[in-house]
C-alpha positions as CSV (number, residue, x, y, z in Angstrom):
1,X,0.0,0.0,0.0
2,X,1.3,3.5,-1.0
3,X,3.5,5.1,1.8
4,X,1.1,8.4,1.5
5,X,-1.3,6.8,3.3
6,X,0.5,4.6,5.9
7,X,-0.2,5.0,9.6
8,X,-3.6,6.4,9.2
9,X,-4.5,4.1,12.8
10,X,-2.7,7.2,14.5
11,X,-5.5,9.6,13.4
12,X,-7.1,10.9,16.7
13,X,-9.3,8.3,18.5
14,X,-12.3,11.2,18.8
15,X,-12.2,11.8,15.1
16,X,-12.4,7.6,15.0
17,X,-16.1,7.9,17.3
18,X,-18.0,9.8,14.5
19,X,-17.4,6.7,12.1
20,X,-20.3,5.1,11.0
21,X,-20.5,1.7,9.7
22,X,-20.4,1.4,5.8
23,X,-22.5,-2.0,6.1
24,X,-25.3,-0.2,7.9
25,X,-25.2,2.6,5.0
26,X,-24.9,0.0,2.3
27,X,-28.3,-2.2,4.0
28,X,-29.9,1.4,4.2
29,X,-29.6,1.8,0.2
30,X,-30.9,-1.9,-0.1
31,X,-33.8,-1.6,1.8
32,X,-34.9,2.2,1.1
33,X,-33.2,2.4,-3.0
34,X,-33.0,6.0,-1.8
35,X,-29.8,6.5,-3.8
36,X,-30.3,10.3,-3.6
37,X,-31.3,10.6,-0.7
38,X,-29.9,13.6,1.2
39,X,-30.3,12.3,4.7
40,X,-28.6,9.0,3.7
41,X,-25.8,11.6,2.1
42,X,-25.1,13.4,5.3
43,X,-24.3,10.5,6.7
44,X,-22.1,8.8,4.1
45,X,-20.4,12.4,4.1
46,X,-20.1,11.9,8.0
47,X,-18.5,8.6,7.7
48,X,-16.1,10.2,5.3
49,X,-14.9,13.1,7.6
50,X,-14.5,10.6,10.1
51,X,-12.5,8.2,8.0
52,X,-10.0,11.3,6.2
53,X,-6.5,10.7,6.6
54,X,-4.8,13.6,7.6
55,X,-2.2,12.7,4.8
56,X,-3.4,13.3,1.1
57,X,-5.4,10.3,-0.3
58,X,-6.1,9.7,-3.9
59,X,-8.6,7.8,-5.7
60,X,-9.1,6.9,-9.2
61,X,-12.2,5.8,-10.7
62,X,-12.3,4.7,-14.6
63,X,-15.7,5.8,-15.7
64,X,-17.0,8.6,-17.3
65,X,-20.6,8.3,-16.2
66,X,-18.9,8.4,-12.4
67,X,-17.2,11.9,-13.7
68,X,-20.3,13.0,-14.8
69,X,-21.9,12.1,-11.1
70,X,-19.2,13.3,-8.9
71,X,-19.5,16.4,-10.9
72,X,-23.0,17.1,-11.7
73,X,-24.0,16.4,-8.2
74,X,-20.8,18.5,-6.7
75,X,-19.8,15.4,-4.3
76,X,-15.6,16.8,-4.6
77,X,-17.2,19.6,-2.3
78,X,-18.4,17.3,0.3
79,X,-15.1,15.3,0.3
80,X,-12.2,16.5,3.0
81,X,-9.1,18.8,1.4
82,X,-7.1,15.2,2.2
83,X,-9.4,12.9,-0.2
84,X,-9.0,13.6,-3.6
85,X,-10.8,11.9,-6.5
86,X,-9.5,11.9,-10.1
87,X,-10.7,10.6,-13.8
88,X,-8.8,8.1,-15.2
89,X,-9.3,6.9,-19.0
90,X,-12.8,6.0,-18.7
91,X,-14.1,7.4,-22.0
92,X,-14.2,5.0,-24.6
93,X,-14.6,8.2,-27.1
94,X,-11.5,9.5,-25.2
95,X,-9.4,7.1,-26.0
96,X,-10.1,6.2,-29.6
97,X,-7.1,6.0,-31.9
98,X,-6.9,8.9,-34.7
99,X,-5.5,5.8,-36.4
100,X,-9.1,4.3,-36.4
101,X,-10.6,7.5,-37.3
102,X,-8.2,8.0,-39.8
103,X,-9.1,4.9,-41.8
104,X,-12.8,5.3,-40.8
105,X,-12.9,8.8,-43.1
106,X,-10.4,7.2,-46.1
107,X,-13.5,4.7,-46.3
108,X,-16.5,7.4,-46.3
109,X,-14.5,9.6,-49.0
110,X,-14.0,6.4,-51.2
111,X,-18.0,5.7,-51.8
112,X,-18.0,3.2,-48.6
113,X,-20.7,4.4,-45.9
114,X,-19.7,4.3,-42.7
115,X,-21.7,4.0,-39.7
116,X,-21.0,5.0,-36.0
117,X,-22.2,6.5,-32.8
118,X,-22.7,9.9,-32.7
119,X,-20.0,11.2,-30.4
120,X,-18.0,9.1,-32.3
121,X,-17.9,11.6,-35.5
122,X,-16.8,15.0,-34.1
123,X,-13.5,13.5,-32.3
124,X,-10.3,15.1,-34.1
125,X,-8.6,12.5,-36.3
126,X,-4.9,13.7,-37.6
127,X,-6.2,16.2,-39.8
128,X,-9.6,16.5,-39.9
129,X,-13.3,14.5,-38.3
130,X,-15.7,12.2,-39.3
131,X,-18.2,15.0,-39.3
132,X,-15.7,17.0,-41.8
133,X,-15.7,14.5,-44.1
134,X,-19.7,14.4,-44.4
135,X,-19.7,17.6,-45.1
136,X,-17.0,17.1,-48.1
137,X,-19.2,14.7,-49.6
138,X,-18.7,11.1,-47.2
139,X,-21.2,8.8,-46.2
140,X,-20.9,8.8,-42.6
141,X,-24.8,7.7,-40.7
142,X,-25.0,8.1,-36.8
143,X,-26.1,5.2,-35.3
144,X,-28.3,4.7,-32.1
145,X,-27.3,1.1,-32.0
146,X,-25.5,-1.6,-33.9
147,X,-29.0,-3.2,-34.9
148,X,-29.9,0.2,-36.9
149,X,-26.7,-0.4,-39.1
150,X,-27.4,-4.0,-39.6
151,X,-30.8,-2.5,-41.0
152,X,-29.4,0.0,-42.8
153,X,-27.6,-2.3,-44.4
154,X,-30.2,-4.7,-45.5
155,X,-32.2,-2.6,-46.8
156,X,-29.5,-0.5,-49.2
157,X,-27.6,-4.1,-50.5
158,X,-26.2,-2.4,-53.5
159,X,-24.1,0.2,-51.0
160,X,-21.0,-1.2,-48.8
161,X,-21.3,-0.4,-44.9
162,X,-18.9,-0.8,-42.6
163,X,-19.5,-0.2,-38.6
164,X,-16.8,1.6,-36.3
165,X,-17.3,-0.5,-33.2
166,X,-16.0,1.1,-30.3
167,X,-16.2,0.9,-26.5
168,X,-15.4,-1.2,-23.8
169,X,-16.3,-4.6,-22.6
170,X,-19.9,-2.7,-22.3
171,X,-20.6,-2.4,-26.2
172,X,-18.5,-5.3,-27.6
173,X,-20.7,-8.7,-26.4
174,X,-23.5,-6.4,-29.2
175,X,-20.8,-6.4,-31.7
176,X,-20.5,-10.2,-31.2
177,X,-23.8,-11.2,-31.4
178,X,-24.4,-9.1,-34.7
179,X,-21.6,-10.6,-36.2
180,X,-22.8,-14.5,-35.0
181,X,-25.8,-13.4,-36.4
182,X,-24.7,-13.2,-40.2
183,X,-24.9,-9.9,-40.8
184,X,-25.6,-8.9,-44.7
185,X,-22.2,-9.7,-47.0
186,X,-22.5,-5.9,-47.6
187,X,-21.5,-4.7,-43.8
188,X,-18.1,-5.1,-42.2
189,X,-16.3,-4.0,-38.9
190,X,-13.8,-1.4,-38.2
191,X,-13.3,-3.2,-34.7
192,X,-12.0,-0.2,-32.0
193,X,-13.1,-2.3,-28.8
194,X,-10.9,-2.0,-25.7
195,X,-10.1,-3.5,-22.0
196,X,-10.7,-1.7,-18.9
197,X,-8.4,-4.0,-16.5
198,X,-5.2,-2.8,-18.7
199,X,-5.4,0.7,-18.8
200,X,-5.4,0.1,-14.8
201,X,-2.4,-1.6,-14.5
202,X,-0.9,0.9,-16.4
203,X,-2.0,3.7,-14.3
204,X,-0.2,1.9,-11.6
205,X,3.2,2.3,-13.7
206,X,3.4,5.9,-14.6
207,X,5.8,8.1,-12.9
208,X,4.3,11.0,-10.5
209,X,0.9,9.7,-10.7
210,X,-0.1,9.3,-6.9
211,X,-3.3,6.3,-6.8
212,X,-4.8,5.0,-3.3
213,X,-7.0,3.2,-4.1
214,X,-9.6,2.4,-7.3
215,X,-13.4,3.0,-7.9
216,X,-13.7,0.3,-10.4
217,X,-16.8,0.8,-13.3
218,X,-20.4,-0.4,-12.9
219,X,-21.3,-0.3,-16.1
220,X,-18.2,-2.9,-17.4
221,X,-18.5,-4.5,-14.3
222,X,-21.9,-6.1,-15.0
223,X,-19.9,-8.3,-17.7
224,X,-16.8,-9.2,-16.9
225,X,-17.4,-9.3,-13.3
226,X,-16.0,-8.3,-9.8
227,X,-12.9,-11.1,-10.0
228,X,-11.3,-9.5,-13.3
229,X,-9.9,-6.9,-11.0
230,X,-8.4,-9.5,-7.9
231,X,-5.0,-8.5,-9.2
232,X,-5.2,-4.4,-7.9
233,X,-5.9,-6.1,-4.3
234,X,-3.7,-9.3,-4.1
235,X,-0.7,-8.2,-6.7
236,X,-0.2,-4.2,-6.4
237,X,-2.0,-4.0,-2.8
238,X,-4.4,-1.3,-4.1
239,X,-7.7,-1.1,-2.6
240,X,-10.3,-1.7,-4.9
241,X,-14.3,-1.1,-5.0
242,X,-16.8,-1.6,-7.9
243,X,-19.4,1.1,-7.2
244,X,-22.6,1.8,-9.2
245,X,-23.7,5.7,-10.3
246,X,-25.6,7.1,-8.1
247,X,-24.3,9.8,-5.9
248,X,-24.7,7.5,-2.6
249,X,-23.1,4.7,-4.7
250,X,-20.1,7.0,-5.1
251,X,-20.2,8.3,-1.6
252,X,-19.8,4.9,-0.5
253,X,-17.5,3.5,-2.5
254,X,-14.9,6.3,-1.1
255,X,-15.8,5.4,2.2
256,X,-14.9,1.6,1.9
257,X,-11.7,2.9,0.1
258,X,-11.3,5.1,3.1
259,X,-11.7,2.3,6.1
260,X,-9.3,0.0,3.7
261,X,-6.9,2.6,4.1
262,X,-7.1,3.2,7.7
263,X,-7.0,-0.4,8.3
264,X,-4.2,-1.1,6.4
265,X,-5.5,-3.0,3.9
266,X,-6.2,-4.1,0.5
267,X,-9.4,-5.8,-0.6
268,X,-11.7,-6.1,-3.4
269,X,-14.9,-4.8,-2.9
270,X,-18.1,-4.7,-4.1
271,X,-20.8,-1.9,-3.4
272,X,-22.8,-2.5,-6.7
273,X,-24.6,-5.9,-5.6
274,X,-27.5,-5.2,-6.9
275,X,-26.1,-5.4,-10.7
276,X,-22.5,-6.7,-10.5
277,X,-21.9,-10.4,-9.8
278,X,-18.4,-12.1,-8.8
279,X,-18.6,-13.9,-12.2
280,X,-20.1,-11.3,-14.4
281,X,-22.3,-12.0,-17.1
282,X,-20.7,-15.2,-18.3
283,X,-23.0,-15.2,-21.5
284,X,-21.7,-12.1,-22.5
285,X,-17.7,-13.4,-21.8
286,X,-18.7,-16.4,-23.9
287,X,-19.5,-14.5,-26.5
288,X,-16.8,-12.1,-26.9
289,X,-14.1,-14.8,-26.6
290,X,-16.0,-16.6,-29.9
291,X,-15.6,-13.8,-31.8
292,X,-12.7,-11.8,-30.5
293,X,-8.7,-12.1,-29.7
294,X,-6.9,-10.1,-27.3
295,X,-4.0,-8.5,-28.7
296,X,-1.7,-5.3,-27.4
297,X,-3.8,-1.6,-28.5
298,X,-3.0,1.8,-29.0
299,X,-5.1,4.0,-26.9
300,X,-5.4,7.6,-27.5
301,X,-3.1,9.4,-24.6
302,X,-1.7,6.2,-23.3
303,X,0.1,4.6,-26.0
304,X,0.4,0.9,-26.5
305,X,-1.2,-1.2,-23.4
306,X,-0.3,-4.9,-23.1
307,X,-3.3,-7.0,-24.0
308,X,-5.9,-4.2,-23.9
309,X,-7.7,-4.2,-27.5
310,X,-10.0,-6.9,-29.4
311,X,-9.8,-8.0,-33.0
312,X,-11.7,-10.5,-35.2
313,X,-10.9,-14.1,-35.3
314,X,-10.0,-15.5,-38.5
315,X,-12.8,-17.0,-39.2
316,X,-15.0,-14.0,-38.9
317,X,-12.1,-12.3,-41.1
318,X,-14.8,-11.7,-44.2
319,X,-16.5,-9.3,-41.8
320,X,-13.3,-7.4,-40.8
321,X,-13.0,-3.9,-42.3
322,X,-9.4,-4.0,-42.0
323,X,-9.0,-6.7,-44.8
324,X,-11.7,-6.4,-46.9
325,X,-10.3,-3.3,-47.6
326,X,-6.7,-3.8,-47.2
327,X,-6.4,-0.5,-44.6
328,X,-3.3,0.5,-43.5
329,X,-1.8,2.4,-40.2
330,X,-0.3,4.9,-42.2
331,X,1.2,8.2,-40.2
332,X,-1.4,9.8,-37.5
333,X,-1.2,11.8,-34.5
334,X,-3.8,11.9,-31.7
335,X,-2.4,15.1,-30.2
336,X,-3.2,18.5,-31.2
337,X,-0.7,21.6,-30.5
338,X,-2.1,23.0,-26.8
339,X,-4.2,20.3,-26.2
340,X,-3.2,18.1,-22.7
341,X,-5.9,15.9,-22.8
342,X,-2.8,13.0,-22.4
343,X,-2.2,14.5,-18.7
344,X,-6.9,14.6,-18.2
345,X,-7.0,11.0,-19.6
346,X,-5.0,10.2,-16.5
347,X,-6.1,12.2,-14.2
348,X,-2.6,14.1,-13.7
349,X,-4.4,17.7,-14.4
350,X,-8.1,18.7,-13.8
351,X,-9.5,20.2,-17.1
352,X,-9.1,23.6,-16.2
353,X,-4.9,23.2,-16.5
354,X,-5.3,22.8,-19.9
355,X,-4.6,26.2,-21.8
356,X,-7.3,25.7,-24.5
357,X,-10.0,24.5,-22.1
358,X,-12.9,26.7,-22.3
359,X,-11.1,29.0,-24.4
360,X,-10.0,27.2,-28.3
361,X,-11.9,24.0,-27.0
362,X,-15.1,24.2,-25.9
363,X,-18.2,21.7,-26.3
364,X,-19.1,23.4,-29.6
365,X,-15.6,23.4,-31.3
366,X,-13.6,20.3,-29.5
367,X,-10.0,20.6,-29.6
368,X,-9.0,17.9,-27.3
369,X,-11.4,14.5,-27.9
370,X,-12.3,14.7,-24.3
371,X,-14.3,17.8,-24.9
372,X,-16.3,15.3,-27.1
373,X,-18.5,12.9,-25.6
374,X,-20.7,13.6,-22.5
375,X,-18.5,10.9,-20.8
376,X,-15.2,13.6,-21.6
377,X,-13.8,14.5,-18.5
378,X,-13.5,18.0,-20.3
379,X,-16.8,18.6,-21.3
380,X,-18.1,17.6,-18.3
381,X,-16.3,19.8,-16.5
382,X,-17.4,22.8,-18.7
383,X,-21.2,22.2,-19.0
384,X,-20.6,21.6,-15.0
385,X,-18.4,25.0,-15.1
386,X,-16.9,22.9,-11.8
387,X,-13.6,24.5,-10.8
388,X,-14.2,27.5,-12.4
């Protein structure tokens, strides 16, 4: 356990008396599902206060949809100035390749029509977006859900579509089953999945970057399961909870961090019982490992991470975009000149230490691709104006 937070038994034994017991809080959210509840908040708050080491403690959580409730619901301003919470890369838009984007618009401006979510098409390639090249002429569709394409495509046989898959564990078990499915000869998949568990580990590594403990995702969770993280715990010592998104589910989640640290400890945790299993959705893992290979992936900000993309299987290789249409990774460049969106993925800077935040990158005209999505650290942080 980090040497930050060692000794935290010495904290004053008054400050000790006004803990209250996270497994009374957490049968109080069972029994009531008052997960907004400001009386339940008070005292999850109280808990806190009473758990705050004196020396600085900080936690990383991997989710956008947490940034988005730690922020919209202003819980940093109910934490003590010793608990700090940061976002690590837990925007799938976030951390797509320009590579992928890159080969994406040299499809759409070549007659094929490609197909996407809608965040997806306003996230800076190398030179230009998605949404630039449908305006120079591209086919580029946004796409509610996989299905829609597969639609799309059945209905127009004479056009080729190809789907940008992206996401984390979350979204791929859909691109699976589409593509068990037989989809129409006349759709492939540009396949931009990636692994949670990796970029974690590799959090862990980087120089200067101070993590306590880990507020693992709900959301991926729910399908690969509370085990896939028993290595933060039992290899790197790191206190670990899953935690759901509701501003009591956070709340709670830092205060079983917290009593991990004062006890000098390191556990696996999980405060989102009521969606996330020890095995996960097994279904869903069964799925995936038919139609998908791990291999090593390029994340925007991070680099290369160790077994932390998905691609085809061979014999699904007629659906893969990547050979029907013989794409290359030619030269591209996630980063644009200003932009520090590299240091936000990470959580090493808040939003506001960028130069261009607010100012040259805004919601409306993204610089940075976490100004993108609604699960961008960035432009959560500027709709929220928090820290400003």
């Amino acid at each position: 356990m980090r040497n930050a937070v060692r000794k935290l038994h010495e904290k004053p034994l008054e400050s000790q008396s006004r803990i209250v017991s996270t497994r009374l809080v957490s049968a109080l959210l069972k029994v009531h599902s008052r997960y907004r509840s400001p009386k339940l908040g008070k005292m999850v708050a109280h808990n806190i206060e009473g758990l705050a080491p004196p020396q600085k403690a900080k936690f990383c959580h991997v989710c956008g949809t947490h940034e988005w409730t730690i922020t919209h619901h202003g819980l940093r301003a109910l934490l003590p100035e010793t608990i700090e919470v940061i976002a690590g890369p837990g925007c799938p838009v976030c951390v797509l390749p320009a590579a992928d984007i890159d080969q994406a618009i040299s499809l759409a401006l070549n007659g094929i029509t490609v197909a996407t979510y809608g965040d997806v098409i306003r996230v800076p390639a190398t030179q230009t977006s998605l949404q630039e090249a449908k305006a120079s002429g591209g086919d580029v569709r946004v796409a509610y859900s996989l299905s829609d394409v597969v639609k799309m495509a059945r209905k127009e046989q004479k056009r080729d579509f190809v789907f940008l898959a992206i996401g984390f564990e979350t979204t791929a078990p859909s691109t699976a089953v589409e593509i068990l499915n037989k989809p129409p000869k006349n759709l492939s998949f540009l396949v931009s999945h990636r692994l949670i568990p990796p970029a974690m580990e590799l959090l862990l590594k980087i120089d200067g970057l101070q993590i306590d403990g880990f507020i693992a995702p709900g959301h991926v969770s729910t399908i690969i399961g509370t085990r896939a993280y028993e290595a933060f715990p039992d290899l790197h010592q790191m206190p670990t909870v899953v935690a759901g998104f509701e501003p009591l589910d956070v709340l709670v989640a830092v205060s079983l961090l917290l009593k991990q640290l004062r006890e000098e400890r390191a556990a696996l945790e999980n405060e989102y019982t009521r969606c996330v299993t020890w095995q996960g959705n097994t279904k869903a893992q069964q799925l995936m490992n038919q139609v998908f290979k791990v291999v090593d992936g390029w994340w925007r900000g991070l680099g290369t991470i160790p077994s932390s993309a998905l691609v085809l299987r061979e014999e699904f290789e007629a659906f893969d975009a990547r050979t029907k249409y013989d794409l290359k990774i030619r030269d591209s460049s996630d980063s644009v000149p200003g932009c520090l969106c590299h240091l936000v993925i990470v959580g090493k800077i808040s939003p506001p230490e960028c130069p261009l935040f607010r100012k040259a990158c805004t919601p409306q005209s993204p610089k940075g691709a976490c100004m993108v999505s609604n699960e961008g650290t960035c432009r959560i942080w500027a709709v929220h104006n928090e820290g400003n």
